[in-house]
Phi, psi and omega in degrees: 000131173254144154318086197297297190240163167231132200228126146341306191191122209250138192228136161268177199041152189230072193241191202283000176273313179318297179316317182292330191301296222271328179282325160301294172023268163299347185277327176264038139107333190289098197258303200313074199203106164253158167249123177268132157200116194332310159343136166269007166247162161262163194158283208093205183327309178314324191256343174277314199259148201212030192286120176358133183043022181268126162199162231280147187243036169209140194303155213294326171276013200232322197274055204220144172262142213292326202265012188193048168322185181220139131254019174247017176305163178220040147211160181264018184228115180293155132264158177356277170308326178255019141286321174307310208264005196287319168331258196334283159332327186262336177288311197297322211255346177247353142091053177230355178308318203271356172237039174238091183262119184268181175028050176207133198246122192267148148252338164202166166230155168211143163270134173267095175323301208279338186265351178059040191203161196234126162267136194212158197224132166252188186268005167234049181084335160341153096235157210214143171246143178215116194287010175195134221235120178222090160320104142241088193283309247021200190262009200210012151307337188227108159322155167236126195248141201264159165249102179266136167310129187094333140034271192301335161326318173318140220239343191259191177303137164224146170201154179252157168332289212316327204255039187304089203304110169274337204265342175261137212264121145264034153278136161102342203286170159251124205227143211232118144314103178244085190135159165213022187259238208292306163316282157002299197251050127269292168260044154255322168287355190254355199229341197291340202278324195263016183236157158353258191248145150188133189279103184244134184235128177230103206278339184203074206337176159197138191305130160238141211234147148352126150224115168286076205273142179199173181241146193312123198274166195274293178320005165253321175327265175339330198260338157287337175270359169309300203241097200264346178276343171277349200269313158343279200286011163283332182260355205243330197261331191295331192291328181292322184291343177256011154306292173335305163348293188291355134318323174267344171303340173263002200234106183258339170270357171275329204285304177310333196288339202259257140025314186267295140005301203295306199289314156297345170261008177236032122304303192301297171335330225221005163222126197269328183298117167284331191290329203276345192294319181294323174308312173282014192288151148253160173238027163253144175321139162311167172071336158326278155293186187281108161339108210215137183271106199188121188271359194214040180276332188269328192304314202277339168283012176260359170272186195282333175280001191263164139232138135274130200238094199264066203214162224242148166279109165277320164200199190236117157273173171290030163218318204171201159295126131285099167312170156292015125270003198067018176275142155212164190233116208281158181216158162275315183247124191256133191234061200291132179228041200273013199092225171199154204285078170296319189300328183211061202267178200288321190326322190272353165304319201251324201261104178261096156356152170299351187261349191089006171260129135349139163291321180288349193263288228284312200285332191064022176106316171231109164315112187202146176196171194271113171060008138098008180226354200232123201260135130326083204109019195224037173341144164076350202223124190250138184254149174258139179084020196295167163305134187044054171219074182219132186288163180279322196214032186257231177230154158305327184281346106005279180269007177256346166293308181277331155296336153323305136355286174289310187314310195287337177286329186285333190249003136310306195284327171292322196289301181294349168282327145143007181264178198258324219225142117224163220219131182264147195277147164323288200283292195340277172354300239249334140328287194293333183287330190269321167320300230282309197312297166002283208306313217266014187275316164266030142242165201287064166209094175202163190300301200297338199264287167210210175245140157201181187248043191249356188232104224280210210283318196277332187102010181265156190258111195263298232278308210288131174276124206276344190264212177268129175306324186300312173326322148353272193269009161305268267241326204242043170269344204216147170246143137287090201282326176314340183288347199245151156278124141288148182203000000 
């Protein structure tokens, strides 16, 4: 097989990690660096998914890289299409768009030992050696289609969000929901005014809370775009005001007394049906799942065209859904709103270790790494968005501005030391996991409270950074090289 290039360093995806990963980079000096991403946009998760009423579910201003504010969001909850293009703006304005290779799909990386480099292959034949390999997939890259018996039997439209059949019309349809979490109580209200019927079977409700969307006046745009340091210190106080928070996630009756209210009263406000109010009730602590935000998931399941179905799915027929009672319900569209394979994505799949083991081999169902980016057996190579590292009440942006930050420093400092390799130590690893479990142990996120995916195969919470988000960039400001073997 031949080898096209030998690149410092190669990062997949061109989401908002990939971008930060390639612009520290350059700020140390570091050019010789491309991004491969499967996409026919830059974005990430923004350019894949474009599903009705998707837009960001922490305010517009948290969703920013500290070093390229927008003072142009026009709502304080962003949609979709101006996150994409705000990425695209941010590849452009820092002047890397020419080291962003769109439409190419990695199918393998492997470390080569005797050569001190990760060989990586795509699916149109490429290949590239690279001394340093930097997965940024992020966790919401690969729909997950759950499999029901008959499945292939359906005679009608089937699609998951994330893959959103655009070309297909749902007016008039009777269209069957399979989810209710983050996606869901985004396009069910956006898709509910225009169909027939539409079925949402939600086997287990989960607090969706206020959201205090509104739209931005043109004179404060302006007035931010005047003043970028006040607009700076706007974006440092929303981040800082949601720090309080987190504290009450180890206090779990502080949390409900706080918490819970909020999520019933905007049940009560917002469904008239009593029978149906009680039903949407959860009967798990909040923060188990992922907190969710939404003025009009209940409203929409309170019209006259929705049923809600709190029953378990036994198979898919050649008409429509069948319950865990044998009820079935003819549908035109079956629409899976189930989420994306955090847990286990193709990726992990691809990437092969100094031991000859697969990253899905080494982890086995449970995922760990060092600082949520640097793997034991896996040299040179940081992953972004790694296990346990999304904060509970920070921002995703947040922590991919700073890991970027700690990447490029770290594979600055190798470089000028004059060594090839470096490798995070077992136990440095096999530390920092047992501090995070500690922490996450005193929180409402455990198997006995409910299921999420927030929780891997064994039931330990791979995803959540358990401290304050400011601790981020506390821990990822300095590389410490004693923590890694060097070679």
């Amino acid at each position: 097989m031949k080898y096209t290039q030998t690149l410092d360093a190669l990062i997949i995806g061109a989401g908002p990690s990939g971008l930060s990963a390639l612009i520290k980079l350059k700020k140390q000096g570091v050019h010789n660096v491309r991004i491969l991403d499967m996409s026919q946009r830059i974005g990430g998760t923004w350019a894949n998914n474009d599903y009705p009423g998707l837009r960001c579910d922490i305010p517009s201003e948290m969703y920013s890289l500290g070093y390229a504010p927008n003072p142009q969001w026009s709502r304080t909850y962003a949609p979709q299409a101006e996150i994409q293009q705000y990425l695209e703006g941010v590849a452009q304005q820092f002047n890397i768009t020419d080291q962003i290779q769109l439409n190419t799909e990695v199918t393998a990386a492997r470390w080569q030992e005797k050569e001190q480099l990760w060989h990586i292959e795509t699916a149109a034949d490429e290949c590239f050696k690279a001394r340093f390999f930097i997965p940024a997939t992020g966790f919401i890259g690969e729909a997950k289609m759950p499999e029901f018996p008959g499945q292939s039997e359906f005679k009608g439209t089937m699609f998951h969000s994330g893959l959103w059949n655009h070309r297909h019309d749902l007016s008039g349809e009777t269209v069957a929901v399979i989810g209710s979490g983050a996606s869901a109580i985004q396009f069910v209200p956006a898709i509910q005014p225009r169909v027939k019927k539409l079925i949402n079977f939600q086997r287990t409700p989960s607090w969706v809370l206020p959201k205090p969307d509104v739209a931005i006046p043109s004179p404060l745009k302006g007035f931010y775009q005047r003043f970028p340091n006040v607009h700076r210190l706007v974006r440092e106080t929303a981040l800082l005001a949601a720090e309080p928070v987190l504290p009450t996630f180890e206090h779990e009756p502080i949390l409900r007394s706080l918490s819970h209210p909020l999520g019933l009263l905007n049940i009560r406000r917002s469904v008239r049906d009593k029978t149906l109010r009680k039903q949407l009730k959860p009967d798990h602590t909040l923060g188990c799942k992922r907190p969710m935000f939404s003025n009009d998931w209940y409203k929409a399941l309170d019209q006259d065209n929705v049923e809600v179905v709190f029953k378990g799915i036994e198979r898919i027929s050649q008409r429509g859904v069948i319950d865990s009672d044998g009820k079935e319900y003819p549908v035109d569209t079956i629409i899976y709103g189930t989420g994306y394979a955090v847990d286990d994505p193709a990726i992990y799949q691809r990437i092969t270790g100094r031991h000859g083991e697969t990253l899905a081999d080494t982890w086995n169902g449970e995922p760990r790494a060092y600082q949520g980016m640097a793997i034991h057996g896996f040299p040179n190579l940081f992953m972004m968005l790694g296990p346990n590292s999304h904060s509970l009440v920070g921002s995703v942006m947040w922590t991919s501005e700073h890991q970027g930050i700690y990447i490029a420093q770290a594979i600055r400092k190798l470089l000028d030391s004059g060594e090839a390799r470096m490798e995070v130590k077992e136990s440095v690893q096999k530390n920092f996991n047992q501090r995070i479990e500690t922490r996450l142990d005193r929180m409402p996120i455990r198997p006995e409270i409910c299921k999420s995916y927030y929780l891997d195969a064994k039931g330990r919470n791979r995803f959540v950074w358990p401290e304050y988000g400011f601790n981020i960039k506390k821990r990822l400001t300095q590389v410490n090289l004693s923590d890694y073997q060097l070679g």
